[in-house]
PDB file of N, CA, C and O in Angstrom:
ATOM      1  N   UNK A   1       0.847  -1.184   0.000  1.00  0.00           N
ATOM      2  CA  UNK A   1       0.000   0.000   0.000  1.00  0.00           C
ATOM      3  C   UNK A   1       0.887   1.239   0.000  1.00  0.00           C
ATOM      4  O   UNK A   1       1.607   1.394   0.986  1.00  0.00           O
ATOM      5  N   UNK A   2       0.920   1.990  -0.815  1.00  0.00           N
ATOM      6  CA  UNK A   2       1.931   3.035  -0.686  1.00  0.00           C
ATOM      7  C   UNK A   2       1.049   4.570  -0.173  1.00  0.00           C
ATOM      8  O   UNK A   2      -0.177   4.669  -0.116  1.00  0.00           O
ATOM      9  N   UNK A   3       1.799   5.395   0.077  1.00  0.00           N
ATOM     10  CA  UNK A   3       1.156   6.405   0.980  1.00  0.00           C
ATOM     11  C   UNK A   3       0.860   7.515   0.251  1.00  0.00           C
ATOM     12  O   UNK A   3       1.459   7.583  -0.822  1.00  0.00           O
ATOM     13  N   UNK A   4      -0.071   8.631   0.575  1.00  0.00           N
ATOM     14  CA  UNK A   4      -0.944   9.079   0.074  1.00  0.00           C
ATOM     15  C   UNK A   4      -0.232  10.389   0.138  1.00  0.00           C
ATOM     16  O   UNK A   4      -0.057  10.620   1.334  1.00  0.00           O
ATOM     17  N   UNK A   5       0.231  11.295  -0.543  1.00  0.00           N
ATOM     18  CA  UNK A   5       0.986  12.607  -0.373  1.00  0.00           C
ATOM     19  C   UNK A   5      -0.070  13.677  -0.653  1.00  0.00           C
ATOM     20  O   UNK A   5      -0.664  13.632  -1.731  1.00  0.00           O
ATOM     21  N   UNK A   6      -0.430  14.915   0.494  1.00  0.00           N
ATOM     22  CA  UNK A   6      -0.962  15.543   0.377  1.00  0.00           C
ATOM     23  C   UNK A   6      -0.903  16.507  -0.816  1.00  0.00           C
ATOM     24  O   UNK A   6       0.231  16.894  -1.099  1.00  0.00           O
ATOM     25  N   UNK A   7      -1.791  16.908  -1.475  1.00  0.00           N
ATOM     26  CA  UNK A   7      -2.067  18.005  -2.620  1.00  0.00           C
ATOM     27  C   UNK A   7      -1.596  19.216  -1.939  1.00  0.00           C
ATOM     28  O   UNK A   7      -2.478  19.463  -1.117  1.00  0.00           O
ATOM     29  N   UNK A   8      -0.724  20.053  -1.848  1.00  0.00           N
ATOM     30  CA  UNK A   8      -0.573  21.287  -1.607  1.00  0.00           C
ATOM     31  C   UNK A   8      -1.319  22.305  -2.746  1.00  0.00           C
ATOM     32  O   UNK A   8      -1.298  22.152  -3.967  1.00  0.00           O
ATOM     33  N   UNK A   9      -2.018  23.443  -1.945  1.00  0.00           N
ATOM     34  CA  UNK A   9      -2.766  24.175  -3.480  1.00  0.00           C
ATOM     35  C   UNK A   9      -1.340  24.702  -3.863  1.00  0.00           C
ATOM     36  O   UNK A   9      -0.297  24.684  -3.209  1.00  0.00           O
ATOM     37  N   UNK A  10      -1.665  25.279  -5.384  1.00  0.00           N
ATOM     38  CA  UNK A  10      -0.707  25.981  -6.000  1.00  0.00           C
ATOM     39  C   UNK A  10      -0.197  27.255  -5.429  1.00  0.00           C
ATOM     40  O   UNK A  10       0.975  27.580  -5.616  1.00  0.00           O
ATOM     41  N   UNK A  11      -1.008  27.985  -4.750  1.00  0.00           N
ATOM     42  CA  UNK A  11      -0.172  29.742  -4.310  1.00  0.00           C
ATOM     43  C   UNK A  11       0.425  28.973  -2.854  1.00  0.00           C
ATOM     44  O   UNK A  11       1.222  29.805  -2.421  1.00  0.00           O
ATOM     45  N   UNK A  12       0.423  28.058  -2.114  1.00  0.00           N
ATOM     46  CA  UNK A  12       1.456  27.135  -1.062  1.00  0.00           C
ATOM     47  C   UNK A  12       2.695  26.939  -2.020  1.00  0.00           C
ATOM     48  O   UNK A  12       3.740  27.547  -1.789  1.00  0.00           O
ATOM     49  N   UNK A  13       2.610  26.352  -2.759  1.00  0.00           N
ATOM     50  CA  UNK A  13       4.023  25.845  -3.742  1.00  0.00           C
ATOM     51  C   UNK A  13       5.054  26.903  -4.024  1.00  0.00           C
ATOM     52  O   UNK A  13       6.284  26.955  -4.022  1.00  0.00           O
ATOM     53  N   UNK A  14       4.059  27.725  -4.268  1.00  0.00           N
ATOM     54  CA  UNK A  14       4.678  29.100  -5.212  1.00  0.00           C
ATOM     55  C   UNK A  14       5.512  29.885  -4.428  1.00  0.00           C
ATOM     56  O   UNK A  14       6.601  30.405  -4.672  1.00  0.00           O
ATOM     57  N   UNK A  15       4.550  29.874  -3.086  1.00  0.00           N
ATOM     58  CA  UNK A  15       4.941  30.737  -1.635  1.00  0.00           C
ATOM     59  C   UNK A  15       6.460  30.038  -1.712  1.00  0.00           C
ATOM     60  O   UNK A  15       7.421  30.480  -2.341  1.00  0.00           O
ATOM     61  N   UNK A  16       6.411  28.906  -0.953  1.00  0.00           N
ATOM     62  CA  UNK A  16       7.810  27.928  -0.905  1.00  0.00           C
ATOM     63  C   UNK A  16       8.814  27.983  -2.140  1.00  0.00           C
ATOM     64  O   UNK A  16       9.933  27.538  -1.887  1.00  0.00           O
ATOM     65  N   UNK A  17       8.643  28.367  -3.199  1.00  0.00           N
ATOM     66  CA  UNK A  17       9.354  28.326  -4.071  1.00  0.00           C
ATOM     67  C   UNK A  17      10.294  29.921  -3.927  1.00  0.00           C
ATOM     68  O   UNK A  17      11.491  30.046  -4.181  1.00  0.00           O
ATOM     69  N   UNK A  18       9.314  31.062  -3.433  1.00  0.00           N
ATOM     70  CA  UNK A  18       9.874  32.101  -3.582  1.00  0.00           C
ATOM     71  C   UNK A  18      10.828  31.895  -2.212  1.00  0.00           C
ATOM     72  O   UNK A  18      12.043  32.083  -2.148  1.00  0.00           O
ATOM     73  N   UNK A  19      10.185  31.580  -1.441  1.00  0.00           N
ATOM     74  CA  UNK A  19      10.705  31.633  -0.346  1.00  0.00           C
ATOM     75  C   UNK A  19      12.146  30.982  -0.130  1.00  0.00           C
ATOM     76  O   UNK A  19      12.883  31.347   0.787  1.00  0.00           O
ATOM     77  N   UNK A  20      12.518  29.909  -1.122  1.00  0.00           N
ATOM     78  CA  UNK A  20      13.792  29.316  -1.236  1.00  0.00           C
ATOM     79  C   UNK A  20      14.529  30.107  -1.906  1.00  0.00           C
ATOM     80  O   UNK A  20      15.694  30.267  -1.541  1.00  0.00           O
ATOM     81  N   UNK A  21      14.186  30.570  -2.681  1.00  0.00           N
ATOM     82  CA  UNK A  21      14.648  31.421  -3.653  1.00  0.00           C
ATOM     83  C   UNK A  21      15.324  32.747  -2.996  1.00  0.00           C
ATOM     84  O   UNK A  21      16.491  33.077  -3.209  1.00  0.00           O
ATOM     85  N   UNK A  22      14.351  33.505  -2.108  1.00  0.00           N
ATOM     86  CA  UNK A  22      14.944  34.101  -1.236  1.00  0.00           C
ATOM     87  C   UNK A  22      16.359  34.355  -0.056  1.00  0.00           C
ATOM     88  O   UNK A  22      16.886  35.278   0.566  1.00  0.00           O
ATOM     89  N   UNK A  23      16.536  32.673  -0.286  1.00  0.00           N
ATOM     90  CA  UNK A  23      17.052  31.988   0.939  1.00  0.00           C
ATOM     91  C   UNK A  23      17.350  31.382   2.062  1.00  0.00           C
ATOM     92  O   UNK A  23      18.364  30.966   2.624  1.00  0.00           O
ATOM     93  N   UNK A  24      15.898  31.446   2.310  1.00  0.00           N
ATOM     94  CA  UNK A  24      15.082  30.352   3.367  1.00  0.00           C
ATOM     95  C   UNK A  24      16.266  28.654   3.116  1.00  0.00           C
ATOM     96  O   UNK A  24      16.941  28.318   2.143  1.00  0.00           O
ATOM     97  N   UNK A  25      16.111  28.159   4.089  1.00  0.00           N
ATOM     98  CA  UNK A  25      16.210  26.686   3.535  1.00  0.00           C
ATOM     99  C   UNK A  25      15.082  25.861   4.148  1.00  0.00           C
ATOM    100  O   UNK A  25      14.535  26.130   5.217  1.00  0.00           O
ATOM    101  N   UNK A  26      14.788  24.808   3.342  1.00  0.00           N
ATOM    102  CA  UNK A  26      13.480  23.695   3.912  1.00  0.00           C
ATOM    103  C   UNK A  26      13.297  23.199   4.576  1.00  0.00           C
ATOM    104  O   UNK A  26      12.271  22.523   4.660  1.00  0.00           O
ATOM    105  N   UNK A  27      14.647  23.284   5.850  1.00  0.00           N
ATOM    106  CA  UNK A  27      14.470  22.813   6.874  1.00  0.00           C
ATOM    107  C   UNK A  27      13.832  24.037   8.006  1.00  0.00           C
ATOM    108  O   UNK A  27      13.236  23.903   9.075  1.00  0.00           O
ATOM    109  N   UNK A  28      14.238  25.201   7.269  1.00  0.00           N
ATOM    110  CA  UNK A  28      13.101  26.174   8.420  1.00  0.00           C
ATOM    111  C   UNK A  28      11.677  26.625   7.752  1.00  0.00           C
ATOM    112  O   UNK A  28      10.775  27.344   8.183  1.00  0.00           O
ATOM    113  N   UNK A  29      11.777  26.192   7.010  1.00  0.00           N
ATOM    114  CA  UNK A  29      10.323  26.256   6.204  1.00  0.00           C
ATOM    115  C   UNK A  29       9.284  25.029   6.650  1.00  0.00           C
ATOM    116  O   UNK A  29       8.071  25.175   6.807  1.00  0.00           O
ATOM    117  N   UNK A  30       9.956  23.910   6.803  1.00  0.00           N
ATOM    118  CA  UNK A  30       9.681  23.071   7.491  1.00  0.00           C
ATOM    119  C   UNK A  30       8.989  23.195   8.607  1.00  0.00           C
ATOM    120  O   UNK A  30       7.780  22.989   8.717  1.00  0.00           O
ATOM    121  N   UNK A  31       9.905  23.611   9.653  1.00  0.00           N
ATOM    122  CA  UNK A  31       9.658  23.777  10.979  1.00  0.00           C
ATOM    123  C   UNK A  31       8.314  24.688  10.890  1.00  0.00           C
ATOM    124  O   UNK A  31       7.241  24.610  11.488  1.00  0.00           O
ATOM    125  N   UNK A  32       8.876  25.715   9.758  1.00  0.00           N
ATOM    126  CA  UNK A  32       7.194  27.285  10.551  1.00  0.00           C
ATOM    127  C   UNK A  32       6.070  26.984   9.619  1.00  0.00           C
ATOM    128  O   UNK A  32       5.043  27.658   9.687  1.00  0.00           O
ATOM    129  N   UNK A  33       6.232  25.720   8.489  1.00  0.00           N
ATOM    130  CA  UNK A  33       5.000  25.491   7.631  1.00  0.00           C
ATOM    131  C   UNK A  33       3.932  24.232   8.313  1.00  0.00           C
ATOM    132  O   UNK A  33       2.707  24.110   8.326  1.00  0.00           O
ATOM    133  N   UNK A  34       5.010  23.437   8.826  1.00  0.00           N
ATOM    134  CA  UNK A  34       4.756  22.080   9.186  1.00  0.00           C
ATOM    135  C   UNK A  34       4.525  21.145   8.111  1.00  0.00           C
ATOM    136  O   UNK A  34       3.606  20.329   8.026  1.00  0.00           O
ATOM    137  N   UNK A  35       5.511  21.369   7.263  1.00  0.00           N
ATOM    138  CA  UNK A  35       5.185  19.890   6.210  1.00  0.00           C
ATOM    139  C   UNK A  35       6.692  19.719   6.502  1.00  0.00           C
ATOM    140  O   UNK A  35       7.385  20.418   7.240  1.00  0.00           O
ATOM    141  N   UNK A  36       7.135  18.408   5.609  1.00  0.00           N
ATOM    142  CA  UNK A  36       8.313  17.975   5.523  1.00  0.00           C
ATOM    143  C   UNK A  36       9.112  19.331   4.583  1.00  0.00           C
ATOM    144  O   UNK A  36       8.660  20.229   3.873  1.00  0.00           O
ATOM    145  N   UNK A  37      10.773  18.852   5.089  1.00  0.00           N
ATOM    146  CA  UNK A  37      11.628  18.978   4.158  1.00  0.00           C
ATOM    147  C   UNK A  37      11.571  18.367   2.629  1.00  0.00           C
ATOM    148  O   UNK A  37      11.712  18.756   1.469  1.00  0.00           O
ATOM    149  N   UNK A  38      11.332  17.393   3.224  1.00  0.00           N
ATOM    150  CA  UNK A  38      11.170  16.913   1.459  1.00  0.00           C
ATOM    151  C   UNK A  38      10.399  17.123   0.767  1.00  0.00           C
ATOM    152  O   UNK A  38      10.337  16.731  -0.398  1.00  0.00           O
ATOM    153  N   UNK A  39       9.669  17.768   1.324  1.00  0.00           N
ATOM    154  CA  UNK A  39       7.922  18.258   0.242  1.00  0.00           C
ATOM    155  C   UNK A  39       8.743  19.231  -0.096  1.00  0.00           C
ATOM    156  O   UNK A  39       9.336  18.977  -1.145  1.00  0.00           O
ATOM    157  N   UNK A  40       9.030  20.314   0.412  1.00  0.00           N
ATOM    158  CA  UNK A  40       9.448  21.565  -0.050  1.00  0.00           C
ATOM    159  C   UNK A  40      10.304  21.393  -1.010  1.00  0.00           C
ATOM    160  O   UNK A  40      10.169  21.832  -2.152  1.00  0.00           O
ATOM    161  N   UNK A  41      11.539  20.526  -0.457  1.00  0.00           N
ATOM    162  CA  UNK A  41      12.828  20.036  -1.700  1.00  0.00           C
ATOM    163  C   UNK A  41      12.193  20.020  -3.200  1.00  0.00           C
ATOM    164  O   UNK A  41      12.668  20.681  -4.123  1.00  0.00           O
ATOM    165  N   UNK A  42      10.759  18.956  -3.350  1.00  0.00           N
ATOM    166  CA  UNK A  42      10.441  18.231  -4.565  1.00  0.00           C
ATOM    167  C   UNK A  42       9.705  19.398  -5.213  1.00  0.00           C
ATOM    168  O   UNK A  42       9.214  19.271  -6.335  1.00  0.00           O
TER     169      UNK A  42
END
């Protein structure tokens, strides 16, 4: 059974995208979004 990965809406993605971009890294995006690092990474 493999696991079910939440749909993030699109202006969430976008947010995280700028936000790396900025210079954030995903591990504190992590922490103040509450999803994984690796969501953000992908």
């Amino acid at each position: 059974m493999s696991k079910v990965r939440p749909q993030y809406p699109a202006q969430f993605r976008q947010q995280m995208v700028e936000l790396v971009r900025a210079g954030r890294t995903p591990a504190e995006l992590s922490r103040e979004f509450n999803v994984t690092a690796q969501s953000i990474t992908n």
